[in-house]
N, CA, C, O and CB atoms as a CASP TS submission, in Angstrom:
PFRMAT TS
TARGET T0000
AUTHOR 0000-0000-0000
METHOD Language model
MODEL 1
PARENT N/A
ATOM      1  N   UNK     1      74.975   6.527 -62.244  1.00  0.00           N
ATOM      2  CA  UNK     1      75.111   5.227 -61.596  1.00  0.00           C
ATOM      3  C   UNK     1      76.450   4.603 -61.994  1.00  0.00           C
ATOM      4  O   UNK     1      76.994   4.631 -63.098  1.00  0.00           O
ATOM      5  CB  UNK     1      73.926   4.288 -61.977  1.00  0.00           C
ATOM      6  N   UNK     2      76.943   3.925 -60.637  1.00  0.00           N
ATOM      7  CA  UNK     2      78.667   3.227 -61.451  1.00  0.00           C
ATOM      8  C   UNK     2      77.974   1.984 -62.078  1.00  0.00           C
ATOM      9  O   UNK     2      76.929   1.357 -61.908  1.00  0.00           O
ATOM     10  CB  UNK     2      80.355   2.545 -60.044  1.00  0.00           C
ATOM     11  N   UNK     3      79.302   1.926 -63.059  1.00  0.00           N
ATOM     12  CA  UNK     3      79.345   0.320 -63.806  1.00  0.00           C
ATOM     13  C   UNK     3      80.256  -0.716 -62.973  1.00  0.00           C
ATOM     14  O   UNK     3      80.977  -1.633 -63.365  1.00  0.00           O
ATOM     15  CB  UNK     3      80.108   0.386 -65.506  1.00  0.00           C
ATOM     16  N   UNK     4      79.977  -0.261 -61.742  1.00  0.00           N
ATOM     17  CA  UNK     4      81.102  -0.854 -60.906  1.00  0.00           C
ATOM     18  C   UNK     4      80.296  -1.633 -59.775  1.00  0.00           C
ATOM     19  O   UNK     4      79.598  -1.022 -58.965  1.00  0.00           O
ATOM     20  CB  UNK     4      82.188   0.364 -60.254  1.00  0.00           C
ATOM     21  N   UNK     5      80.440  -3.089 -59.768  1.00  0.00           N
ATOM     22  CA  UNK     5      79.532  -3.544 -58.676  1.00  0.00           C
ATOM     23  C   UNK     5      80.405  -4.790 -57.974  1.00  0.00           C
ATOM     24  O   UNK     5      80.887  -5.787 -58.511  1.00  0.00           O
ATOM     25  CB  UNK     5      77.938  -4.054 -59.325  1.00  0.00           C
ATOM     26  N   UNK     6      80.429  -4.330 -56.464  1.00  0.00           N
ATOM     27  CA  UNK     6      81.483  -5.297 -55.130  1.00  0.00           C
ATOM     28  C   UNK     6      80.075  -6.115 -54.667  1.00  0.00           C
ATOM     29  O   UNK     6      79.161  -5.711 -53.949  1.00  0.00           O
ATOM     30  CB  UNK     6      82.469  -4.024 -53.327  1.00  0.00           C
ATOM     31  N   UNK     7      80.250  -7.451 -55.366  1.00  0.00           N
ATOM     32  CA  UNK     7      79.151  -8.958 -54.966  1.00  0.00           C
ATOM     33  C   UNK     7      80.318  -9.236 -54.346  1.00  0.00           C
ATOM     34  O   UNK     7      80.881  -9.821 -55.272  1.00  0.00           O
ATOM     35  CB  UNK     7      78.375 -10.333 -56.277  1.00  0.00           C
ATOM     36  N   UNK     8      81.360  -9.247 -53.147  1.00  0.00           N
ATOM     37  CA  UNK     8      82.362  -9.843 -52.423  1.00  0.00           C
ATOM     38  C   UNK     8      81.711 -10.341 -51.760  1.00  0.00           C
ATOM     39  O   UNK     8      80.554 -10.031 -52.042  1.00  0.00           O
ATOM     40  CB  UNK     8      83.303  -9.251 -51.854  1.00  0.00           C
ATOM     41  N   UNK     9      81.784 -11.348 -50.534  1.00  0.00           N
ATOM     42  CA  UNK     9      81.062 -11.592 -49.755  1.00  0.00           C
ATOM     43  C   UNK     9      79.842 -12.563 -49.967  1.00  0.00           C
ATOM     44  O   UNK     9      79.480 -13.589 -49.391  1.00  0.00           O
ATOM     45  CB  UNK     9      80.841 -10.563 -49.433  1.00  0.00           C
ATOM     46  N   UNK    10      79.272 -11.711 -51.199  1.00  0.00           N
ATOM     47  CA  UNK    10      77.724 -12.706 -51.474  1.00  0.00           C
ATOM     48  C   UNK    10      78.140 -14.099 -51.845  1.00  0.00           C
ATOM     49  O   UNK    10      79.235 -14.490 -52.247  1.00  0.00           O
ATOM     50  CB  UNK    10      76.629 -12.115 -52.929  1.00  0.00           C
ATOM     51  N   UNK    11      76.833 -14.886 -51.585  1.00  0.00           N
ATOM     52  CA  UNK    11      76.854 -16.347 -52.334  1.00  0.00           C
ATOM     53  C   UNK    11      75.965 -16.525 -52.790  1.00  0.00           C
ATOM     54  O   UNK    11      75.082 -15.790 -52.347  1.00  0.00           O
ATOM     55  CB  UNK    11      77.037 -17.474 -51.755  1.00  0.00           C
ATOM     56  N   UNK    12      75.493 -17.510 -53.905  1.00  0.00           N
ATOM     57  CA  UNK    12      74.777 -17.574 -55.164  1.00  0.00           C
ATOM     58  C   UNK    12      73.491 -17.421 -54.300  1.00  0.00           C
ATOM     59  O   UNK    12      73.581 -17.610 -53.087  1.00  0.00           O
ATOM     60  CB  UNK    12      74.985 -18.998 -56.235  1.00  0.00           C
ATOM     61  N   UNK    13      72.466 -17.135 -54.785  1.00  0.00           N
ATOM     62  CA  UNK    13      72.364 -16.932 -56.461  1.00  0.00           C
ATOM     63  C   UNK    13      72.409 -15.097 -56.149  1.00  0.00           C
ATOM     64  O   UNK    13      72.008 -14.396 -57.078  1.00  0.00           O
ATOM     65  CB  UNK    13      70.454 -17.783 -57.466  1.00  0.00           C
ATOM     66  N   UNK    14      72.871 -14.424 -54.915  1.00  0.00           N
ATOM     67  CA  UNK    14      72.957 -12.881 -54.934  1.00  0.00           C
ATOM     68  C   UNK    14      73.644 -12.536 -55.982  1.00  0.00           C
ATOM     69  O   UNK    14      73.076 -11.963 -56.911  1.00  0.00           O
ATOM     70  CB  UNK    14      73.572 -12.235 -53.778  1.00  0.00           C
ATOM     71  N   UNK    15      74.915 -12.805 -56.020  1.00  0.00           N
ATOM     72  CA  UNK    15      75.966 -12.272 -57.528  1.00  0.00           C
ATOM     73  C   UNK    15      74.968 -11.895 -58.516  1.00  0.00           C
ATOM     74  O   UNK    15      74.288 -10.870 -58.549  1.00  0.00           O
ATOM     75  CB  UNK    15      77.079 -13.656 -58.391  1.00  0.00           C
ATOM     76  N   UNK    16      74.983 -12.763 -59.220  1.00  0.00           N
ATOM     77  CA  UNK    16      73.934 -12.752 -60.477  1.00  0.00           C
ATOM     78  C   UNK    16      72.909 -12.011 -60.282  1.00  0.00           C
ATOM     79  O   UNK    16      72.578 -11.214 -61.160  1.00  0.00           O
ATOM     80  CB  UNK    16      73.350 -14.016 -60.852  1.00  0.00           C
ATOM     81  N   UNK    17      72.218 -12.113 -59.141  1.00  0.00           N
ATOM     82  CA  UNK    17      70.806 -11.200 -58.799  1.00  0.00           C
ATOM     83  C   UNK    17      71.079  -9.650 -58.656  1.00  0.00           C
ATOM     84  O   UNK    17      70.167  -8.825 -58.715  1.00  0.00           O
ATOM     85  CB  UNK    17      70.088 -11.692 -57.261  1.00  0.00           C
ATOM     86  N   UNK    18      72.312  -9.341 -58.477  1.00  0.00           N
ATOM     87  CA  UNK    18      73.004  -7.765 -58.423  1.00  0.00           C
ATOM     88  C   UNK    18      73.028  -7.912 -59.618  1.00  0.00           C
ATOM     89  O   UNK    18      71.884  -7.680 -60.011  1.00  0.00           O
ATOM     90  CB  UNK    18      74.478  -7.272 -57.664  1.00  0.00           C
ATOM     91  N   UNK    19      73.842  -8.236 -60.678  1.00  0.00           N
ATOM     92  CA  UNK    19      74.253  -8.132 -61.925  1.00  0.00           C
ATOM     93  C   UNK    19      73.334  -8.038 -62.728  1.00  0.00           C
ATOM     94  O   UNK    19      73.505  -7.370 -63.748  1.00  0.00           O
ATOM     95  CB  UNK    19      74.964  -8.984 -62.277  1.00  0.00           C
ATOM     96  N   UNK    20      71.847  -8.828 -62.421  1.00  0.00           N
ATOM     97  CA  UNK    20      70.696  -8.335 -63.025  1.00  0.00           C
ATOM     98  C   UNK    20      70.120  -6.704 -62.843  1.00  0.00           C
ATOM     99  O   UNK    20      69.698  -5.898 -63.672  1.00  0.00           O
ATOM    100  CB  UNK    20      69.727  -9.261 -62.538  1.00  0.00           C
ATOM    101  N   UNK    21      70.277  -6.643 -61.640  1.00  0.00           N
ATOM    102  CA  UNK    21      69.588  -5.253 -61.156  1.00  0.00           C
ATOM    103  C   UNK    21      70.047  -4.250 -61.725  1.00  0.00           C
ATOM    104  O   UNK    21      69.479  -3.280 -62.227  1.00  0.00           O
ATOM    105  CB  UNK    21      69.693  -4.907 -59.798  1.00  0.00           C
ATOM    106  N   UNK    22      71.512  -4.621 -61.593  1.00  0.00           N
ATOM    107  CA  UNK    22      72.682  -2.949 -62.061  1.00  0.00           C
ATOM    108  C   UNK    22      72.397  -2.952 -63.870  1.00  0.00           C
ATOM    109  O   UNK    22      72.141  -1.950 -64.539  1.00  0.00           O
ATOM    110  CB  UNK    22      75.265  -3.309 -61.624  1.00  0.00           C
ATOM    111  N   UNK    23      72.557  -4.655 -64.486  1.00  0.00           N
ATOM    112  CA  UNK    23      72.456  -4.453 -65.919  1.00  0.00           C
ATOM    113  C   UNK    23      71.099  -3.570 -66.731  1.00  0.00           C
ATOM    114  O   UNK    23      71.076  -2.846 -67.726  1.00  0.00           O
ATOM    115  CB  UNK    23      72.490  -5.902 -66.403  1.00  0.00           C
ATOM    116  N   UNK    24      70.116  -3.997 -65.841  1.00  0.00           N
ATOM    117  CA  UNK    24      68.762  -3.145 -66.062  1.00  0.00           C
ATOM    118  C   UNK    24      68.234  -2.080 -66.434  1.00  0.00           C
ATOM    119  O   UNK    24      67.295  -1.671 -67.115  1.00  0.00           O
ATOM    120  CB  UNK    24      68.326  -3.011 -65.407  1.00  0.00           C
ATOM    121  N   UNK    25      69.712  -1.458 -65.347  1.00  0.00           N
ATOM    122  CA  UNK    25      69.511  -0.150 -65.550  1.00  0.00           C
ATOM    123  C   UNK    25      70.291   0.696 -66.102  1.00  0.00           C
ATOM    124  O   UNK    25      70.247   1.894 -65.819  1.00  0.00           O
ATOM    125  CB  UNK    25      69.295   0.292 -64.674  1.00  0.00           C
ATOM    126  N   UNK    26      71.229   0.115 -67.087  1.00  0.00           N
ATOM    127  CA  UNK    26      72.601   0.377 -67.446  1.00  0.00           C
ATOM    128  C   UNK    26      71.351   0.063 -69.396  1.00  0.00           C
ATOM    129  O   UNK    26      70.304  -0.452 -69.788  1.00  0.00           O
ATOM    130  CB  UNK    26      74.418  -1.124 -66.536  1.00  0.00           C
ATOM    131  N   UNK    27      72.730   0.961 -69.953  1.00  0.00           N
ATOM    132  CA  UNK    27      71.930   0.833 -72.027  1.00  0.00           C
ATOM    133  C   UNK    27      72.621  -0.439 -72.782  1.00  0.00           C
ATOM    134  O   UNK    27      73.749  -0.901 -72.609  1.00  0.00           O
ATOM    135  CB  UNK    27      72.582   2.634 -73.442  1.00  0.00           C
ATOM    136  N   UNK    28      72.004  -0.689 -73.314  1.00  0.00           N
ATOM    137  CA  UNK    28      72.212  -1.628 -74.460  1.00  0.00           C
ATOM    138  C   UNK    28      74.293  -1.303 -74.679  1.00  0.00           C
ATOM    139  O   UNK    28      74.720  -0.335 -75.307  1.00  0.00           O
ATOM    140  CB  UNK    28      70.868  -0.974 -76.171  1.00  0.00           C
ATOM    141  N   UNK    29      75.207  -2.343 -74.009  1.00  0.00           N
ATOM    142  CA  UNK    29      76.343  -1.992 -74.693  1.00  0.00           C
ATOM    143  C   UNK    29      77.218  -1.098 -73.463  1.00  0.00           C
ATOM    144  O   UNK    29      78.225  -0.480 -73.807  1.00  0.00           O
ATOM    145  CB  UNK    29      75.907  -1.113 -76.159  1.00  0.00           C
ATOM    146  N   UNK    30      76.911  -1.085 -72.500  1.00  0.00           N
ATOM    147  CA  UNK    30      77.334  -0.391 -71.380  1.00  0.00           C
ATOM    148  C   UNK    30      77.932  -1.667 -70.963  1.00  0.00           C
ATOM    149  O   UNK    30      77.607  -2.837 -71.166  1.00  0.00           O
ATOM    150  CB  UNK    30      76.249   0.406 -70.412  1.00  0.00           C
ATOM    151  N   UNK    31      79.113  -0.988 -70.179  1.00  0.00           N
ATOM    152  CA  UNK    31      79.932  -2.212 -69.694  1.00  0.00           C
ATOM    153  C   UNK    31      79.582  -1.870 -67.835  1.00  0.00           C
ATOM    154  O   UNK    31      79.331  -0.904 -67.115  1.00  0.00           O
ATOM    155  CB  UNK    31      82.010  -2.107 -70.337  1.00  0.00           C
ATOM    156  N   UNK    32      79.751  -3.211 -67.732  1.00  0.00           N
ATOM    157  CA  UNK    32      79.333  -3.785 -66.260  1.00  0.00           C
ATOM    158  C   UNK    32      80.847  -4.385 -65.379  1.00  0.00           C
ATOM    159  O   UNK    32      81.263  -5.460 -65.811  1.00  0.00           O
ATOM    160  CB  UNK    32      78.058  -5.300 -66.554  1.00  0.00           C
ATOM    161  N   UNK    33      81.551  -3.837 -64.359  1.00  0.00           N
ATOM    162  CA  UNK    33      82.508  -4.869 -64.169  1.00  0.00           C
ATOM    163  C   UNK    33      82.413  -5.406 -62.676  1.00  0.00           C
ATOM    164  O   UNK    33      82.639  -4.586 -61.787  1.00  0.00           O
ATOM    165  CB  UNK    33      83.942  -4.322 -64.510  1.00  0.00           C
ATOM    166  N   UNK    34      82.171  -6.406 -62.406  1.00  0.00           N
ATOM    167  CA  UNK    34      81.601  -7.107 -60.907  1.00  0.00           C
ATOM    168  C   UNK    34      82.754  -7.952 -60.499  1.00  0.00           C
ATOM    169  O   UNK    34      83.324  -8.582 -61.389  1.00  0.00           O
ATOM    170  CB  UNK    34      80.082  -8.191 -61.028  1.00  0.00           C
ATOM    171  N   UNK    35      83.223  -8.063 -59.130  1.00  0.00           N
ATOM    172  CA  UNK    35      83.567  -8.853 -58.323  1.00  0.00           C
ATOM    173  C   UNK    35      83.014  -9.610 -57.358  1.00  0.00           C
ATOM    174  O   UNK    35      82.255  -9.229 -56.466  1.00  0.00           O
ATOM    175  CB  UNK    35      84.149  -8.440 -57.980  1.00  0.00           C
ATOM    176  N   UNK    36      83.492 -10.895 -57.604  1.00  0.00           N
ATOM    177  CA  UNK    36      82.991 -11.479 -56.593  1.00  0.00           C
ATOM    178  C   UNK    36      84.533 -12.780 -55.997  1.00  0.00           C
ATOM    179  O   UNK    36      85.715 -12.966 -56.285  1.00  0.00           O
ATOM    180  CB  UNK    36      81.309 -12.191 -57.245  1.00  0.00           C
ATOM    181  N   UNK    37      83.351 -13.435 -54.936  1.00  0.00           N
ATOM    182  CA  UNK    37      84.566 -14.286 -54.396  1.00  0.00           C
ATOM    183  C   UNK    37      83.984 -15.485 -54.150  1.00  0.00           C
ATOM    184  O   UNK    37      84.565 -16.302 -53.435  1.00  0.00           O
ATOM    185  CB  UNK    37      85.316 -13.764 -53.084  1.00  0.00           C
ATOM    186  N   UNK    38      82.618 -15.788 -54.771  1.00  0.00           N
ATOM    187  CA  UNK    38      81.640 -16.895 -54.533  1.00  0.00           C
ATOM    188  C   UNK    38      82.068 -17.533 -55.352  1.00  0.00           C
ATOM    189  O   UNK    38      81.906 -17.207 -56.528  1.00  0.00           O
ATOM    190  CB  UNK    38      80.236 -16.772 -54.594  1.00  0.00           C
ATOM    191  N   UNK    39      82.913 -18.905 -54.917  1.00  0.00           N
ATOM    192  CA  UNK    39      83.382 -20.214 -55.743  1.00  0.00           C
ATOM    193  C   UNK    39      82.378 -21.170 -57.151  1.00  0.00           C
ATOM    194  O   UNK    39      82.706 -22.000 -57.999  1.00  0.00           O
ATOM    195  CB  UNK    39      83.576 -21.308 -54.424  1.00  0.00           C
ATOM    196  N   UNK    40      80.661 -20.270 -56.660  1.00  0.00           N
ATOM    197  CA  UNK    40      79.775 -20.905 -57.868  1.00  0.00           C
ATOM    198  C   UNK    40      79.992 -20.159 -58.883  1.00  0.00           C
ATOM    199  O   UNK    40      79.874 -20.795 -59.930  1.00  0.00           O
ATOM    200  CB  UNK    40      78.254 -20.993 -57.701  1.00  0.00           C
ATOM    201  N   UNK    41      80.300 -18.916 -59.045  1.00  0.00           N
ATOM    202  CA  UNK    41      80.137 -17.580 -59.723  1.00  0.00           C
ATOM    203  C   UNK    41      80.611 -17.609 -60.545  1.00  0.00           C
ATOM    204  O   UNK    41      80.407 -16.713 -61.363  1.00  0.00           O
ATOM    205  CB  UNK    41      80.438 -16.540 -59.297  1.00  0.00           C
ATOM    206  N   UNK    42      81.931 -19.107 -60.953  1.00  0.00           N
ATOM    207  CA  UNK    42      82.827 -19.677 -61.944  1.00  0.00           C
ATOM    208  C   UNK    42      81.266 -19.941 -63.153  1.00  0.00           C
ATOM    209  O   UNK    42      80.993 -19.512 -64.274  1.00  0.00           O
ATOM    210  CB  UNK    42      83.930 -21.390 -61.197  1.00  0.00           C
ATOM    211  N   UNK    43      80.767 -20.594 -62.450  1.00  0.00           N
ATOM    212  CA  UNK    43      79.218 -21.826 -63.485  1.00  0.00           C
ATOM    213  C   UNK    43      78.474 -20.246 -63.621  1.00  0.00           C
ATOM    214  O   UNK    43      78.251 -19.707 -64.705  1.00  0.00           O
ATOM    215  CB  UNK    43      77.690 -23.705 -62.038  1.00  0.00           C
ATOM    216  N   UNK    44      78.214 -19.763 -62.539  1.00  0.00           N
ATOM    217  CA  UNK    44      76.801 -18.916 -62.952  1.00  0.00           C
ATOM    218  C   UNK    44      76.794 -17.716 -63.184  1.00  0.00           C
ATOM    219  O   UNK    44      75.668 -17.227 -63.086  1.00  0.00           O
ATOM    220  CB  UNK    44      75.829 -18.894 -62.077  1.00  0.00           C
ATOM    221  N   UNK    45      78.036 -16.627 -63.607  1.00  0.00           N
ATOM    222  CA  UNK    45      78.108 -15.625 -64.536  1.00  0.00           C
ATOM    223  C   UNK    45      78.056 -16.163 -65.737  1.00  0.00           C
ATOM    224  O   UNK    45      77.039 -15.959 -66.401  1.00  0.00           O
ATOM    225  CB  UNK    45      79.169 -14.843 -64.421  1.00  0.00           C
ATOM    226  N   UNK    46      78.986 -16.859 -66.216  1.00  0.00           N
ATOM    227  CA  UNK    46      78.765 -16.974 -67.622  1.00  0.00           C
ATOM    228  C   UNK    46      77.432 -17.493 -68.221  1.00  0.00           C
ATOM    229  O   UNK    46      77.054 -17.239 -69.364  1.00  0.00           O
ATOM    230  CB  UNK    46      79.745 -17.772 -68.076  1.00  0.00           C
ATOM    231  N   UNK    47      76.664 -18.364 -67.179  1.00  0.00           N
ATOM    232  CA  UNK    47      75.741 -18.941 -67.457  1.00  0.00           C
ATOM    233  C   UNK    47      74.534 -18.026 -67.384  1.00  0.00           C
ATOM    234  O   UNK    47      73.432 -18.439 -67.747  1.00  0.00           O
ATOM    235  CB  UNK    47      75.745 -19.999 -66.755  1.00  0.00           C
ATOM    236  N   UNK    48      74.679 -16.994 -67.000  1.00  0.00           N
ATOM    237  CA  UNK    48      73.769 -15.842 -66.550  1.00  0.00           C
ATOM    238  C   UNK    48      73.686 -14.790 -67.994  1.00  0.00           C
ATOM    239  O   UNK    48      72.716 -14.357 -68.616  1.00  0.00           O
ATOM    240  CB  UNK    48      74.541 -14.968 -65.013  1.00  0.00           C
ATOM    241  N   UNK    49      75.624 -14.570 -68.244  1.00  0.00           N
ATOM    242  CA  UNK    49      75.459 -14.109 -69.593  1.00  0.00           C
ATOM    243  C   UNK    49      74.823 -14.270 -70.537  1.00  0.00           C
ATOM    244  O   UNK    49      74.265 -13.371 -71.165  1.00  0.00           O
ATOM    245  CB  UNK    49      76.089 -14.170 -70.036  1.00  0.00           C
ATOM    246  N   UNK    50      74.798 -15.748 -70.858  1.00  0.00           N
ATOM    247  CA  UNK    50      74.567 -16.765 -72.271  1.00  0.00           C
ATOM    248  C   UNK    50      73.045 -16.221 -71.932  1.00  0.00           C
ATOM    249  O   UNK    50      72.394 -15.479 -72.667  1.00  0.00           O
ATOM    250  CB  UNK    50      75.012 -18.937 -72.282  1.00  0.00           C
ATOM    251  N   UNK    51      72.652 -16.711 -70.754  1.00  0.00           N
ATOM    252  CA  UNK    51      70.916 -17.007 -71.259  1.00  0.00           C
ATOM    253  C   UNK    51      70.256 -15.418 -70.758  1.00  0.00           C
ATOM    254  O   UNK    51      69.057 -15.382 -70.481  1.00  0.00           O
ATOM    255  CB  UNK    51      69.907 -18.735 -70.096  1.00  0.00           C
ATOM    256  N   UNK    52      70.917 -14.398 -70.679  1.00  0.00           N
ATOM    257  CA  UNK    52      70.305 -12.897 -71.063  1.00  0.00           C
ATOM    258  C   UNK    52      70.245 -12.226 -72.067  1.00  0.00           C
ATOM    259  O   UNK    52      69.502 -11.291 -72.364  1.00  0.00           O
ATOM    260  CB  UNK    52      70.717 -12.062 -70.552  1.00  0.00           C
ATOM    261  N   UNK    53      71.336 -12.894 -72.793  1.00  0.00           N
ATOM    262  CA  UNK    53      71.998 -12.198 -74.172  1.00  0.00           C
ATOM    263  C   UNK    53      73.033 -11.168 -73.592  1.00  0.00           C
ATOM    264  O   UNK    53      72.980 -10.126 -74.244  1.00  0.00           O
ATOM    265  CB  UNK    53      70.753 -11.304 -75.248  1.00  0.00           C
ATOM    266  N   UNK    54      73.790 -11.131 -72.760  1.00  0.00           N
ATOM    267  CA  UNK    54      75.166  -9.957 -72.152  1.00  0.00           C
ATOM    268  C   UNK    54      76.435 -11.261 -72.557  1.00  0.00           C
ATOM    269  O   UNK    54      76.479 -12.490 -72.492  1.00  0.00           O
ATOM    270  CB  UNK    54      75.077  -9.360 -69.673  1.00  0.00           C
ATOM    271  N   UNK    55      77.432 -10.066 -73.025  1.00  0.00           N
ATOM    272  CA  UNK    55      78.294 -10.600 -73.231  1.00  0.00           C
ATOM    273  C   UNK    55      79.327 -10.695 -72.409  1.00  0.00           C
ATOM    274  O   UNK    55      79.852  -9.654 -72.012  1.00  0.00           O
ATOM    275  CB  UNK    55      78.493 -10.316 -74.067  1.00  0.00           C
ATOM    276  N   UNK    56      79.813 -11.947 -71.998  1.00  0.00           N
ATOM    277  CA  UNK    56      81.302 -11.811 -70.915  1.00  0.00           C
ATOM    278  C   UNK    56      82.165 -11.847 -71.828  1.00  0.00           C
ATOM    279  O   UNK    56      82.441 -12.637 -72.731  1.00  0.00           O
ATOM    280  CB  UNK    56      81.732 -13.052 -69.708  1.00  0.00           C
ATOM    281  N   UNK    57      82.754 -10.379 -71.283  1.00  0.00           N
ATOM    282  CA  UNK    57      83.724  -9.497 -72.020  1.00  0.00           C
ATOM    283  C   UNK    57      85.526 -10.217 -71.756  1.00  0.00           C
ATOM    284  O   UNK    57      86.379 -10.544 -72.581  1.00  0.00           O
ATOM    285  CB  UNK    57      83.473  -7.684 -71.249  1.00  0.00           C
ATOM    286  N   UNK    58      85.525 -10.237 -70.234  1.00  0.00           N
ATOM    287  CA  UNK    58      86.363 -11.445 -69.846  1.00  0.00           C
ATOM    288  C   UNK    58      86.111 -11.786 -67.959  1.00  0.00           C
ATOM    289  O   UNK    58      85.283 -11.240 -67.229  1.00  0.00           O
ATOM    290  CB  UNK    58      88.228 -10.969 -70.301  1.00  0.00           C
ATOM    291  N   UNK    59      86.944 -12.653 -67.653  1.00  0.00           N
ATOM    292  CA  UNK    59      86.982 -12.411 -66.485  1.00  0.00           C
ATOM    293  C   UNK    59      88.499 -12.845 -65.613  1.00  0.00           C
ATOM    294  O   UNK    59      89.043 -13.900 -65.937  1.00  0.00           O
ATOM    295  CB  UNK    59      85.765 -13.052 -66.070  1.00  0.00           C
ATOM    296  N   UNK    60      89.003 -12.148 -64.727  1.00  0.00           N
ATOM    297  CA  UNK    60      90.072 -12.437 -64.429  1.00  0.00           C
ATOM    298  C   UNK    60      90.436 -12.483 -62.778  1.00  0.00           C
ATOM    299  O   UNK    60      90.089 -11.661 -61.930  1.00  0.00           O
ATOM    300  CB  UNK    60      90.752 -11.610 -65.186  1.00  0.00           C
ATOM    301  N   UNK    61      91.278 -13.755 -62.585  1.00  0.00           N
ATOM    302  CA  UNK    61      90.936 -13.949 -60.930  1.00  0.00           C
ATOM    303  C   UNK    61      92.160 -13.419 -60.657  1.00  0.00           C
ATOM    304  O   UNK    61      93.057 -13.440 -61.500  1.00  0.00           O
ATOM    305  CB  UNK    61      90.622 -15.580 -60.169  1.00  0.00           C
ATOM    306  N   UNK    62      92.345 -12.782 -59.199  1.00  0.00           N
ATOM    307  CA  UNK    62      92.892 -12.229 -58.179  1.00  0.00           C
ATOM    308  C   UNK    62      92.831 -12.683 -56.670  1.00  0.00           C
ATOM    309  O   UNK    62      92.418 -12.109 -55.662  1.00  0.00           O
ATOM    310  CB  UNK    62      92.479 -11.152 -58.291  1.00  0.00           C
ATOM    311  N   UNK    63      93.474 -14.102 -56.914  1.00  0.00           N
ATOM    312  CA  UNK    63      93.549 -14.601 -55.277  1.00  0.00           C
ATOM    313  C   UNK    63      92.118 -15.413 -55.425  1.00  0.00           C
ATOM    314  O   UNK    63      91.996 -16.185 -56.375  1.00  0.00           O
ATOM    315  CB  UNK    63      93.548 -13.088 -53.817  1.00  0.00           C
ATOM    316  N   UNK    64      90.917 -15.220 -54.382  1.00  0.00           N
ATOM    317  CA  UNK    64      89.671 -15.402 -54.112  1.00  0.00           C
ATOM    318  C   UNK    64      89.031 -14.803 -55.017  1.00  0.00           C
ATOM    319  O   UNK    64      88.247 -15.565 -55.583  1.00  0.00           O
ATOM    320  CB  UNK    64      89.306 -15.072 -52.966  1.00  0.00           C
ATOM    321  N   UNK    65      89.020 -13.615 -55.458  1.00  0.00           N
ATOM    322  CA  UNK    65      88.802 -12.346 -56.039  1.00  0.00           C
ATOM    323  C   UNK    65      88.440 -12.540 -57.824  1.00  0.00           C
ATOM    324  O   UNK    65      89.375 -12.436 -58.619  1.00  0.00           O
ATOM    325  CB  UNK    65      90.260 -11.416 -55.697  1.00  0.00           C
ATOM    326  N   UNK    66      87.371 -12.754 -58.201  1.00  0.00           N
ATOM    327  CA  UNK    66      87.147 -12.800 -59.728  1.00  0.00           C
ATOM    328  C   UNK    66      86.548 -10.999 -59.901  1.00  0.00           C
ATOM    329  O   UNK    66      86.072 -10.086 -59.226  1.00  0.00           O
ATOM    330  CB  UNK    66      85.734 -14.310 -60.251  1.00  0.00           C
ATOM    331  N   UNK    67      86.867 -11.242 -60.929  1.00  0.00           N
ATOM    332  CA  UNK    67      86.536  -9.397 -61.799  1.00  0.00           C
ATOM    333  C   UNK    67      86.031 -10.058 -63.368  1.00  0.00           C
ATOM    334  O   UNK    67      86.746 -10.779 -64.063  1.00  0.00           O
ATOM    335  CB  UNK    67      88.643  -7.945 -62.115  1.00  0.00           C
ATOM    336  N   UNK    68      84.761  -9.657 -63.680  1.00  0.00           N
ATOM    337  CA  UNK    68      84.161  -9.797 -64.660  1.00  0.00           C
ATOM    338  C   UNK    68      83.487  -8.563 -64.769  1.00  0.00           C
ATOM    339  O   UNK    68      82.864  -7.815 -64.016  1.00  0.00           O
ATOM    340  CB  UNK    68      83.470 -10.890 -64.672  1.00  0.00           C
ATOM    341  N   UNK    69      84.057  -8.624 -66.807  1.00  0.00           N
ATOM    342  CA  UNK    69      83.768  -7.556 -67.183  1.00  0.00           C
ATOM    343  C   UNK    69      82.114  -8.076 -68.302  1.00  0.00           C
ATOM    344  O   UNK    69      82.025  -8.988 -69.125  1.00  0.00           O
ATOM    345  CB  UNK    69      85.308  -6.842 -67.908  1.00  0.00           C
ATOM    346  N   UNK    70      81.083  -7.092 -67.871  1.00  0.00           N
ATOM    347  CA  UNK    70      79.989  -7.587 -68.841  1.00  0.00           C
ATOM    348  C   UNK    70      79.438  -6.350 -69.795  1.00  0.00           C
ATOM    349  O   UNK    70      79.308  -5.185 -69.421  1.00  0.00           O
ATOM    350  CB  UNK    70      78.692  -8.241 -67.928  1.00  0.00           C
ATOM    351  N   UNK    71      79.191  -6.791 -70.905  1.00  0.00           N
ATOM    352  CA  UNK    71      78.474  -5.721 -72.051  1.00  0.00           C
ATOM    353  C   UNK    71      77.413  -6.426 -71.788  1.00  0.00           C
ATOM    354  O   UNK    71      77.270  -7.648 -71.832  1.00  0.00           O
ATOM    355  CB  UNK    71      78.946  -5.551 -73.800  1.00  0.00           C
ATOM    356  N   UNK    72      76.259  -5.141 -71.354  1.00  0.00           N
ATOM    357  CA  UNK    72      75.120  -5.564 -71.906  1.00  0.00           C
ATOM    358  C   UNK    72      74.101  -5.209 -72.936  1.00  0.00           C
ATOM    359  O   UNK    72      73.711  -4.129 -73.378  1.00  0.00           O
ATOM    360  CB  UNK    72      74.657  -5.639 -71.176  1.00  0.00           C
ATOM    361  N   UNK    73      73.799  -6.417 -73.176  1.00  0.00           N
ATOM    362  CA  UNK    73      72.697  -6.922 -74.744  1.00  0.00           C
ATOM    363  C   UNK    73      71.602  -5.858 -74.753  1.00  0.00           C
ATOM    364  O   UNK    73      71.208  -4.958 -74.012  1.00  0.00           O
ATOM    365  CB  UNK    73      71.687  -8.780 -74.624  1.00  0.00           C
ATOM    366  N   UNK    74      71.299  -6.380 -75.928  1.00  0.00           N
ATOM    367  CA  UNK    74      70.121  -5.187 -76.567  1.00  0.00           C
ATOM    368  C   UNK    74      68.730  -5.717 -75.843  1.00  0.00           C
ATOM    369  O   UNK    74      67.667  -5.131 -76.045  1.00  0.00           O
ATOM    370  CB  UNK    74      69.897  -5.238 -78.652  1.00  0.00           C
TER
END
């Protein structure tokens, strides 16, 4: 399975709801890196991180275009 997931297009709360699905199935410490272009996705990745226990590794914008990188928690 990639650690690679295109949420372009989506708007909340899909982002996050992919990022759950893919993290799930990914191990303790596997890195996750998602794009998106949904203007909420600023508030609700990180906020998604904090309260799963995954760590935002960073995130960096490109135009519309955010790229967040996530480790996920035990």
């Amino acid at each position: 399975m990639s650690n690679d997931l295109d949420a372009i297009g989506l708007l909340c709360p899909l982002p996050v709801l992919k990022a759950r699905k893919r993290l799930s199935a990914l191990n303790p410490g596997d890195i996750l890196e998602m794009r998106t272009d949904d203007p909420a996705a600023v508030i609700d990745v990180p906020h998604f991180c904090n309260e799963a226990g995954h760590t935002l590794i960073s995130s960096a914008e490109n135009g519309a275009v955010t790229t967040w990188t996530i480790r996920k928690g035990s």
